[in-house]
N, C-alpha and C positions, 0 to 999 in steps of 0.2 A: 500556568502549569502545562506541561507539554504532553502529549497523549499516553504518552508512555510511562509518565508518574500518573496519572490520572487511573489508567490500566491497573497499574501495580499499587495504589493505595485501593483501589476498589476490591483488586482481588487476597488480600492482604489484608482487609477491617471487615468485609461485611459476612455477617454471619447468615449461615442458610434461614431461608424464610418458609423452610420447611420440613419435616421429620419423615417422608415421605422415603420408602424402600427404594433401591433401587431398579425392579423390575417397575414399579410406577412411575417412577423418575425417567426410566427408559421410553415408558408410554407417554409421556408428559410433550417429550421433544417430539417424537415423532408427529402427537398432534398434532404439537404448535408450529411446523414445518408443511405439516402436511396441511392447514387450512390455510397458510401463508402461499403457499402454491398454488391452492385451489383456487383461492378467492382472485389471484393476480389473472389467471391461464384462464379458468374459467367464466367469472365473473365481470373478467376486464377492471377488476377494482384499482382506485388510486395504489402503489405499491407503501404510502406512508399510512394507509388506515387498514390496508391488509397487516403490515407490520404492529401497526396499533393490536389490532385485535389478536390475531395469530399468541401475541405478550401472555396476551390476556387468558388466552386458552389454556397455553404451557403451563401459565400458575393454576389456574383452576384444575387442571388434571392432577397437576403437581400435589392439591391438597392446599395450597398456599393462600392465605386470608387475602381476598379481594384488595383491601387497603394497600396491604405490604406488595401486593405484585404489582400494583398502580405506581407505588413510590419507586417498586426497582425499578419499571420502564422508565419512568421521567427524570431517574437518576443518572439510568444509565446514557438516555438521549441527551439529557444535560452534558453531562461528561464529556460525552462523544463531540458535540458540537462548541463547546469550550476547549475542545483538545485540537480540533482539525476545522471548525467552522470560521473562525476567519482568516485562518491559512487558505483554506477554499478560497474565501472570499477577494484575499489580497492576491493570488497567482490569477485569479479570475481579473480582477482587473491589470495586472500584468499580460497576461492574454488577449486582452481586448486593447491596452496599447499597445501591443506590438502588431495587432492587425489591421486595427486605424492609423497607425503611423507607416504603416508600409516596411514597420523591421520585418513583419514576419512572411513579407512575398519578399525580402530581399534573402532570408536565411533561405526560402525555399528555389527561391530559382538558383541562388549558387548550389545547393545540396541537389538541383535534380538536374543542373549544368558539370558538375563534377563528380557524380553515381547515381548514372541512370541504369534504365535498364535491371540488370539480373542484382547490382552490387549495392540497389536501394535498400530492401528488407536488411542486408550487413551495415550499414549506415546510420539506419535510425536504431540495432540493435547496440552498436558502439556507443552512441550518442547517449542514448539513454542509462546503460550502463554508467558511464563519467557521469550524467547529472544527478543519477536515482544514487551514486555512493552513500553520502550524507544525506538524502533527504526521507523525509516520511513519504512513504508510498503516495499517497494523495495529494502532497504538493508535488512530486516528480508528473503527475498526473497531468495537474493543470498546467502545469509549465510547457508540459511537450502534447497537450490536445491541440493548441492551433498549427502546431508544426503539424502532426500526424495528419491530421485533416485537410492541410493545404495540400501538403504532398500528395495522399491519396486522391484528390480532387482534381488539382491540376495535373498531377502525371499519370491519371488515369489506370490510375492502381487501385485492386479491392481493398476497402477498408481493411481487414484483416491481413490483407499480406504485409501493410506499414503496422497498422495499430498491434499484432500480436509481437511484432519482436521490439519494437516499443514497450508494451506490457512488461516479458520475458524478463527484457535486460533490469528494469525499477524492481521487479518481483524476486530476483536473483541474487541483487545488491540488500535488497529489506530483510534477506534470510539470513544469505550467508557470510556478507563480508565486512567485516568491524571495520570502522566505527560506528558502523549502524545500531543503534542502541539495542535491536535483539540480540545479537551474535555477542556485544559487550554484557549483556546481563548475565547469559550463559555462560560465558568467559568466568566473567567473576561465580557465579554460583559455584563453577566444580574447579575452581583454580587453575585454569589453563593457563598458557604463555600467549600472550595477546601477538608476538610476533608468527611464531607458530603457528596460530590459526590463522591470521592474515594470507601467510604465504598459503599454507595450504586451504584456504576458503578458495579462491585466487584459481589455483587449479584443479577445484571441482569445481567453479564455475564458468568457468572457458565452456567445455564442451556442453555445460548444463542448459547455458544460453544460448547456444550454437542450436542443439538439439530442440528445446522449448518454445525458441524463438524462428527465427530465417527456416529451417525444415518444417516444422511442426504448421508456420503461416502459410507454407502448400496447400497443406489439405485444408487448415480452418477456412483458406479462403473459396475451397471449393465448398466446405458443409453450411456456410452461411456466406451470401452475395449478397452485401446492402452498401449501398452507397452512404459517404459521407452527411450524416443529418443536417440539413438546412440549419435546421436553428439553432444548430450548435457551431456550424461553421461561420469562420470569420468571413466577412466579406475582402475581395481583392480591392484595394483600394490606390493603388498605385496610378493607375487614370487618373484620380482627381486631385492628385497632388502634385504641385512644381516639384518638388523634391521629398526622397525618401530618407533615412539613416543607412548609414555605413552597413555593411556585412561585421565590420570590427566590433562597433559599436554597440551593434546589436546584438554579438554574440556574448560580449562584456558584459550586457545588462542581463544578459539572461543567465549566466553562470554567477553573477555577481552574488546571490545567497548561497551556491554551491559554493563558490570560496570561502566565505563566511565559516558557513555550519563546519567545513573538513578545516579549516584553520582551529577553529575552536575545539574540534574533536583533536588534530595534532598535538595542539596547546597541553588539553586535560590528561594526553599518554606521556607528553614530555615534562609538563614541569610537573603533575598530581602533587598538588599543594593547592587547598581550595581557599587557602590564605593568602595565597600571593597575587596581587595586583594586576599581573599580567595574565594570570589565568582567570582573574572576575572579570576583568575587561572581557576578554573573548569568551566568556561565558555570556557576556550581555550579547554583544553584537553577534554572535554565533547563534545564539537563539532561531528557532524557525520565524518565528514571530518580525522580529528585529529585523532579522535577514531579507525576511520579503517585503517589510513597509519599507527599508532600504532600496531594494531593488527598484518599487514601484515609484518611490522619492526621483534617485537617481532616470529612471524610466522617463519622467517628466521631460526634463531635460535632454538625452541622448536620444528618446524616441520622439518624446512630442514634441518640443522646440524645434529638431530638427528636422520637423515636417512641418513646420510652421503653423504647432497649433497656438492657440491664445489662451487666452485662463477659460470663454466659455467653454471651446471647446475638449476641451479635457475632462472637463467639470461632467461635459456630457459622455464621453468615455466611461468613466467611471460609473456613471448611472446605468448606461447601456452593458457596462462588463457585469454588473452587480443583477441585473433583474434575469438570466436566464440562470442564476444558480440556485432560486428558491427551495423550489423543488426538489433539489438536488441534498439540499441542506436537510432537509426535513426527511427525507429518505434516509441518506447514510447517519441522519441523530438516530431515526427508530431504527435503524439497524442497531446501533449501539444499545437502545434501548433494550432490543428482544434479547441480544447478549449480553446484559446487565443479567434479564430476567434469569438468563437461564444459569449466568455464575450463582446468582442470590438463591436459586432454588435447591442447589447442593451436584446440579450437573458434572463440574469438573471434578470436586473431589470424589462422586460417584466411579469414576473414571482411574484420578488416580488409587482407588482402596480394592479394585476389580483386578489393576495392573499389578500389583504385588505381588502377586502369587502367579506371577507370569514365569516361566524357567527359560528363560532363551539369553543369549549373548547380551550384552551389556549395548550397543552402539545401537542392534537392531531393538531391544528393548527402548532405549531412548527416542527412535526413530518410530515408532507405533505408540507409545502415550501421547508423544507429540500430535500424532495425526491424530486420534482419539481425540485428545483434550480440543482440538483442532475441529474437530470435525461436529465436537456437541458445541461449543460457545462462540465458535467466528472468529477467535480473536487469535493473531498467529503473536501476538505479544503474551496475552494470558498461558498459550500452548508453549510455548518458550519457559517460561518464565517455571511455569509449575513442572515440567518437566523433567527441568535443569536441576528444581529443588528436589525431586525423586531420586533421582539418577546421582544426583552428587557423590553419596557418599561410595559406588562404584568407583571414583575417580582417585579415588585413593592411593589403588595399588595399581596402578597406569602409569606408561612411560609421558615422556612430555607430549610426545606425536598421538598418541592416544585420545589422549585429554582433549587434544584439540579435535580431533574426527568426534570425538564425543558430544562437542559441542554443535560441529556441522552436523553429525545427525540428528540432535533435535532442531536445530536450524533447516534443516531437510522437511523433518516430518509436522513444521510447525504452518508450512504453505500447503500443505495438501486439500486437493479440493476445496476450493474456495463456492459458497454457496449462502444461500439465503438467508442467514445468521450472519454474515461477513459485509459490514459495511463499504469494505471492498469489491463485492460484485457489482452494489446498486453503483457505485461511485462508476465502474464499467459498463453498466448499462447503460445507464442515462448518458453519460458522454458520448457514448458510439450508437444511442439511440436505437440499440436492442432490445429484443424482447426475453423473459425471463430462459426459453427456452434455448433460444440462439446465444445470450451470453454461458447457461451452462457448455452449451458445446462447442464454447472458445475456449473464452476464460477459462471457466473450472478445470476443463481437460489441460489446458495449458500447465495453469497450476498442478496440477497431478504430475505429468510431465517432470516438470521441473523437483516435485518432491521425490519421485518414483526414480528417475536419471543420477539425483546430487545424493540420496539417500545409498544407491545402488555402489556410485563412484565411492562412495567413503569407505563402504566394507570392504573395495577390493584393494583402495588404498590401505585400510588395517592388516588386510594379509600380505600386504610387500615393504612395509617400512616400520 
């Protein structure tokens, strides 16, 4: 089951695990953010037993029986890590062969032989874009950490001038442009024209990426200077091999799940017949899932063989790509976990029953439940999702172009600040090997950026077309 059905059956069956006001429910969150913080900055705690407990808080404020807030956390970290844990796990060792085979110093030395200089941060913001179309944010992730990090390392760039438009461009593609399964849920909620939004997703995010990503990696690289993390960086391995893989090869193997996932989304816009043959087929191998034990299949062969590794050596690849994501794992599960907590305690619908009685335009309304919804549970699927079902029946009396900005604004307001609730932050942290404070004043501000700029673009697109 892929995170995004995981998401939507969770938020969609479980019933609050608690009768709790919404002025308590309000105190509840803050808590359980505010000791999630505390115990991380202050304490130096593990960030997967602050998330533990932080769970714990949020229900106990909340009113919520000890039992039932225990079961939301380890439902919801269940979920979390059945949705995106061995998608981690398989781009992780993707990762780790194309750094042991020398694919990924051969991507890097073409990429910093053909845009060096000022035209890198544009490079890796392009890049990223094309591979984060189809993917889940977190396998766009792992795919392009060892690029990010070579580049940053060997061309002697701050982390943050490569890794934010890196970010940007995957963070831009996850909101606003179908076939990415938010932008498609939305779509369907308020019956948009799937071509419609396309084009016009398309051109609010040009400039959204432009501004979020390559500008905005100016300043992040001056508010946080940290070098590339040792132990998440690949080692350069090219000395010790007679020979490397191709640049071709290597660029094959690595887009090779991006063709996948965007053949299979193609598939399910052109033929939508979930009976026909050609559309199960590509529903199987388009899978994330599929896609990446593909890649890593193939990988064997184009990266390893072609470095002349043997069965042991690979064997130990994979063991080595597999042990620095524990951690990582068990972080972005309790994240899922404290954003189980906090759907199961009656947070989001608190959110949408407060927004009702809101009077303002229809696109900006959509664009602030979004961020709401967004901002108490982590989750920019759950903020999507519930949104769209708000908002819907505005879409009524909307022209076609409407419909679609409609959707982009809660595709806008559904990335906003991204924080401690968002198994998206840790997944940024722990990779670029920040601390909770320096990813807020990347990342999160990034994210803002990008919801504040694509949110911005759409009203002004409502008032000219």
């Amino acid at each position: 089951m892929t995170r995004l059905s995981v998401e939507m059956l969770a938020a969609d069956t479980v019933q609050p695990i608690t009768s709790a006001g919404h002025a308590q429910l309000g105190i509840a969150v803050l808590a359980g953010i505010a000791v999630i913080v505390l115990l991380i900055t202050k304490f130096k705690l593990h960030a997967f037993l602050a998330l533990t407990i932080g769970s714990l808080v949020l229900g106990a404020v909340a009113g919520a029986p000890l039992d039932k807030a225990i079961t939301s956390f380890t439902t919801g970290l269940g979920a979390t890590v059945a949705g995106v844990g061995v998608l981690i796990a398989l781009g992780a060792i993707l990762g780790k062969l194309l750094a042991d085979s020398g694919g990924a110093d051969q991507i890097v030395d073409t990429i910093l032989a053909k845009a060096g200089g000022r035209a890198m941060p544009w490079a890796m913001v392009l890049i990223a874009s094309v591979v984060g179309l189809p993917l889940f944010f977190e396998v766009g992730i792992v795919l392009l950490i060892p690029v990010v990090l070579l580049v940053a390392k060997r061309g002697n760039y701050s982390l943050m001038r490569i890794g934010i438009p890196a970010l940007a461009g995957l963070s831009v593609m996850h909101g606003l442009i179908p076939p990415h399964p938010g932008p498609l849920v939305a779509i369907d909620a308020v019956g948009a024209n799937l071509g419609v939004t396309l084009a016009l997703g398309i051109v609010v995010a040009i400039p959204t990426v432009i501004i979020a990503g390559p500008v905005f990696s100016r300043f992040a690289a001056r508010w946080v200077d940290v070098p590339a993390p040792d132990r998440m960086l690949p080692q350069r391995t090219t000395e010790e091999l007679e020979r490397r893989p191709g640049f071709g090869a290597t660029l094959a193997t690595m887009l090779l799940p991006v063709v996948l996932m965007l053949a299979k989304a193609l598939v399910d816009i052109v033929v939508d017949d979930p009976t026909d043959m050609t559309q199960r087929v590509f529903d199987v191998v388009g899978s994330p899932l599929i896609a990446l034990l593909a890649a890593v299949i193939v990988g064997f062969f184009t990266l390893g063989r072609a470095a002349g590794f043997g069965k042991d050596r690979l064997q130990q690849t994979v063991d080595r790509g597999l042990m620095p994501i524990a951690g990582i794992l068990l972080i972005v599960g309790a994240g899922g976990g404290f954003k189980q907590t906090l759907i199961d305690c009656g947070v989001g619908q608190m959110i949408l029953d407060i927004s009702k009685d809101w009077s303002i335009p229809a696109l900006l309304l959509a664009w602030l439940i979004a961020v709401a919804i967004r901002l108490a549970t982590g989750s920019a699927t759950v903020a999507t999702i519930s949104a769209a079902g708000l908002v819907a029946p505005l879409a009524a009396d909307m022209s076609t172009t409407h419909t679609a900005l409609l959707v982009l604004a809660i595709g806008a307001g559904s990335l906003f600040f991204s924080q401690v609730n968002d198994a998206g932050f840790w997944l940024v942290k722990e990779y670029f090997g920040l601390s909770v404070g320096q990813t807020v004043k990347t990342w999160s501000v990034m994210e803002t950026i990008i919801s504040v700029v694509a949110g911005g673009l759409v009203l002004l697109l409502s008032l000219v077309i």
